[in-house]
Every structure is written in C-alpha cells, then in structure tokens.
C-alpha positions as CSV (number, residue, x, y, z in Angstrom):
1,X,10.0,63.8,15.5
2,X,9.3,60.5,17.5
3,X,8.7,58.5,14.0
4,X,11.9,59.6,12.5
5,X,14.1,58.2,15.4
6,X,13.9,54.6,14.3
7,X,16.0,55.7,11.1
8,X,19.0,56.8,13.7
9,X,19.9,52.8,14.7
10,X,19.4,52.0,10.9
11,X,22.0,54.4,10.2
12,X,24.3,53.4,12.5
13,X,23.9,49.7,11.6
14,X,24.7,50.4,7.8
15,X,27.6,52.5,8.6
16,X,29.3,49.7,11.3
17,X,28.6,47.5,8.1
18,X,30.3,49.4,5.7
19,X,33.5,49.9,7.9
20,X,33.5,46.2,8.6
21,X,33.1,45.6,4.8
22,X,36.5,48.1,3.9
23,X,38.4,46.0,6.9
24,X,38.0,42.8,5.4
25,X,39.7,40.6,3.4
26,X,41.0,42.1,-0.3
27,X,42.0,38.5,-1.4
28,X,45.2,39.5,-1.8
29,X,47.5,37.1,-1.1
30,X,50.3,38.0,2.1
31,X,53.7,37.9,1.1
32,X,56.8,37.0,3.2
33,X,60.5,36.8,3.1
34,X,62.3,33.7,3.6
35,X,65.2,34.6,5.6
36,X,68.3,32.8,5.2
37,X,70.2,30.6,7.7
38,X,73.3,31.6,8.7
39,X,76.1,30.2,6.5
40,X,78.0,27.6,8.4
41,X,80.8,29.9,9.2
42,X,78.1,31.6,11.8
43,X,76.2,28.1,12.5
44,X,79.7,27.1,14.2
45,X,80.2,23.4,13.8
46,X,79.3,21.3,10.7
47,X,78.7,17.2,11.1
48,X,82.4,16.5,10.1
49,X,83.2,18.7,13.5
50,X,85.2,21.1,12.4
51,X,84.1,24.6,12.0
52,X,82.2,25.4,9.2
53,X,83.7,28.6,7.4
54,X,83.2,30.0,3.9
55,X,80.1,28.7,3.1
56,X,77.5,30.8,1.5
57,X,73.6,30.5,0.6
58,X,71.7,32.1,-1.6
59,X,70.0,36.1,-0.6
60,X,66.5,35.5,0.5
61,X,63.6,35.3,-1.9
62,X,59.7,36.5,-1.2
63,X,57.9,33.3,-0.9
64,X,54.3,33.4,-1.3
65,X,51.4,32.0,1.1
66,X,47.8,32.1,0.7
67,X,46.0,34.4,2.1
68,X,42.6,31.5,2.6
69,X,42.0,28.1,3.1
70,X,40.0,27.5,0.3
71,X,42.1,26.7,-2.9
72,X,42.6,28.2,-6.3
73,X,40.3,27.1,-8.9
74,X,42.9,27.9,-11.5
75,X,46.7,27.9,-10.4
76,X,49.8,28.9,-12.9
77,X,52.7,27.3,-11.9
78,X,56.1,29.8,-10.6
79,X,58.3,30.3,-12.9
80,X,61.8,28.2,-12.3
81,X,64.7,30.2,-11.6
82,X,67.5,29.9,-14.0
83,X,70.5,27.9,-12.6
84,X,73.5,29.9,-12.2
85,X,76.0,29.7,-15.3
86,X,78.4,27.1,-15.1
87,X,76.8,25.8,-11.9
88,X,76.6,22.0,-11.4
89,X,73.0,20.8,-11.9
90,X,71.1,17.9,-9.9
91,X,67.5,16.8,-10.2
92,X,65.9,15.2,-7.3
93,X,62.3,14.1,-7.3
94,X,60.0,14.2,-5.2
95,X,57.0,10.9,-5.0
96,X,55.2,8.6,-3.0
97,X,56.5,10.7,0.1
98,X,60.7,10.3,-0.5
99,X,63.0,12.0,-2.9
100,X,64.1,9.5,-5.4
101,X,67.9,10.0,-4.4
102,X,68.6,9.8,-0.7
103,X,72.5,11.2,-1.5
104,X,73.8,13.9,-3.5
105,X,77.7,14.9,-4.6
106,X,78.9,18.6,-4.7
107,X,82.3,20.2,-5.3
108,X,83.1,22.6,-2.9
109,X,83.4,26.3,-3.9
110,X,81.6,25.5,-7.1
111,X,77.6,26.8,-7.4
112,X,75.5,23.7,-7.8
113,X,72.0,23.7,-8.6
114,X,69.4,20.8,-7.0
115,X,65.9,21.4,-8.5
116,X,63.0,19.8,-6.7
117,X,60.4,18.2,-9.3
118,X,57.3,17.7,-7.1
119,X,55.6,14.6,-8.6
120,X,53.7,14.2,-5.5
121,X,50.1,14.7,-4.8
122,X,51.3,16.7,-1.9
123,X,53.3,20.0,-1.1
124,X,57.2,19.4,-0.6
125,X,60.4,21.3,0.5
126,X,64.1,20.8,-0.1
127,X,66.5,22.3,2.6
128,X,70.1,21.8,3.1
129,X,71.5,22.1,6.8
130,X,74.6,22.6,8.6
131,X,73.4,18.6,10.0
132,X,70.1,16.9,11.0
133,X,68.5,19.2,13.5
134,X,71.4,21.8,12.5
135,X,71.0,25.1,10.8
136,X,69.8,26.1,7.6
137,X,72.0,26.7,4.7
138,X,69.3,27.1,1.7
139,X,66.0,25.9,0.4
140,X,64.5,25.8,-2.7
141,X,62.7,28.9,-3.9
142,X,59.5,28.9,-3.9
143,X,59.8,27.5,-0.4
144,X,56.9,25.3,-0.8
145,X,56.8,23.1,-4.1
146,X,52.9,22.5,-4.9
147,X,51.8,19.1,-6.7
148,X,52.9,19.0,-10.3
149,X,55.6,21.8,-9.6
150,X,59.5,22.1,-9.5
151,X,61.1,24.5,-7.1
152,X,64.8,25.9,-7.4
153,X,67.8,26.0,-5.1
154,X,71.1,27.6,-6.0
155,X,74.0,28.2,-3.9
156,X,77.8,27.5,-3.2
157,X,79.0,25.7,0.1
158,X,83.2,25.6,0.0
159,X,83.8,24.1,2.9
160,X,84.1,20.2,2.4
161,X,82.2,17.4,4.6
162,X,78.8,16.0,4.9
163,X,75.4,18.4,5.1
164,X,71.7,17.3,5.6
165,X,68.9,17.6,3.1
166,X,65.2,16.9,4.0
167,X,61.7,18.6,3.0
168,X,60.5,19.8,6.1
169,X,57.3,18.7,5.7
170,X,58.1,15.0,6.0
171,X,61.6,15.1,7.8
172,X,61.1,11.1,8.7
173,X,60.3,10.1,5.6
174,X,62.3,12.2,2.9
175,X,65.8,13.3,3.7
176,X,69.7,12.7,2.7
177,X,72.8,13.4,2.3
178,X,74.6,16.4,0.5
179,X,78.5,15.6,0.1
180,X,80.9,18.7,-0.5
181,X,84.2,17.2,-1.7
C-alpha cells in the first residue's frame, strides 16, 4: 500500500497542470470599445469661447489590441471604412513623426471625412478635440493606425470655430488645426 502512495502527489501535480493549462492564454486577441467624447454641446466651451452646441461624432467602434507583446508574423491590414456619401474628404499623412498638413478646413453641419495614411515606421492616431488638452470629439477608426496602414474618421461638427487635432501618441510633435466655417 506504502509503494502506491508516491502515485498520489503525481496526480495531483498533473491535474494542477492541466487546470493551469485551460486558464491560460487562448491567443485570442481582447477586444475593446472606444467610447466617444462627449460632443461639444456636453464638453461646454470650445476654443472660440462660446458654448459648443450641435456638434456630433461618430458612434463608437470596437478597436482591437493585442492580446501579447510579441508581434504577428503575418498581419492583414483593416479594412477602410467607406466615407460617408456626399461627405467632404481630406487626406492627411502621417511620416517622419508629423502629419504632412498641420491645418485642415471643414464646413460646419456637413460630414467630412480625414483619413490618416500611416507612412510611418511607427503606430499613429488622429483625434479631433473640443481644444488642446480639451475633450474628444472623434478619432480615426481603427484607433491605432499600424505602419503601412490608413485609418478612417467620419463625423459632422456644426458648430463653427477652431478645434484641435493631434495623434496622441506624439502630441508635441504632430498636431493641428481643424477650422469649422
């Protein structure tokens, strides 16, 4: 009876093993929501400083993050989302750490589309704020543009004055004006 004891803390050692194995990691990748900033009609006052009301963003989108530090050996690029119709469409690009225009032109009450063309060797955002340090109106979807990628933002602002754009991973370095006439 003695000599079949030893088999007990085997057991026990392959089954804390195999629970450990069915808690770990699935390589699934997590998915989150980016929630949207209030409009400027709840953010209060916009840079002009007058209230901010009747602006609208975009409904949230499920941004993805991965789920490990080690990258993808294969990656396949998000699909673009289609500007709205009859929305006004800007291109800004994203190298060498700036965004090759620094201000853009809007009309107000009229959907305008900016689309971020990451020519970087490094991960970029584009959001649009209230003001510098105000905020957040929208951001391009997906919410972080990889190398080689172009992410979309879509949305109508209708009250008039002077907003702030930057990619909040390099606020010094790459931000700008959006102008709502």
């Amino acid at each position: 009876m003695l000599k079949r004891l030893w088999v007990l803390p085997i057991l026990a050692i392959l089954a804390i093993g195999l629970v450990a194995a069915a808690c770990g990691d699935d390589d699934e990748e997590p998915t989150g929501t980016r929630t949207p900033a209030a409009s400027p009609t709840a953010a209060g006052t916009a840079a002009t400083g007058t209230p901010a009301t009747g602006a609208t963003a975009t409904p949230a989108a499920t941004a993805t993050a991965a789920a490990t530090a080690t990258p993808a050996t294969t990656a396949t690029p998000a699909a673009t989302p289609t500007p709205a119709a009859g929305a006004t469409e800007i291109e800004i690009v994203a190298a060498a750490l700036g965004f090759d225009k620094g201000t853009l032109e809007v009309t107000a009450g009229q959907p305008f589309t900016i689309t971020l063309d990451n020519q970087d060797t490094v991960s970029h955002t584009l959001v649009i704020y209230t003001e510098e340090g105000g905020d957040e109106i929208a951001g391009v979807e997906p919410s972080t543009v990889s190398p080689g990628s172009k992410g979309t933002l879509t949305t109508t602002i209708t009250e008039p004055g002077e907003y702030y754009f930057q990619c909040d991973f390099h606020p010094q370095q790459m931000n700008g004006t959006l102008t709502v006439n």
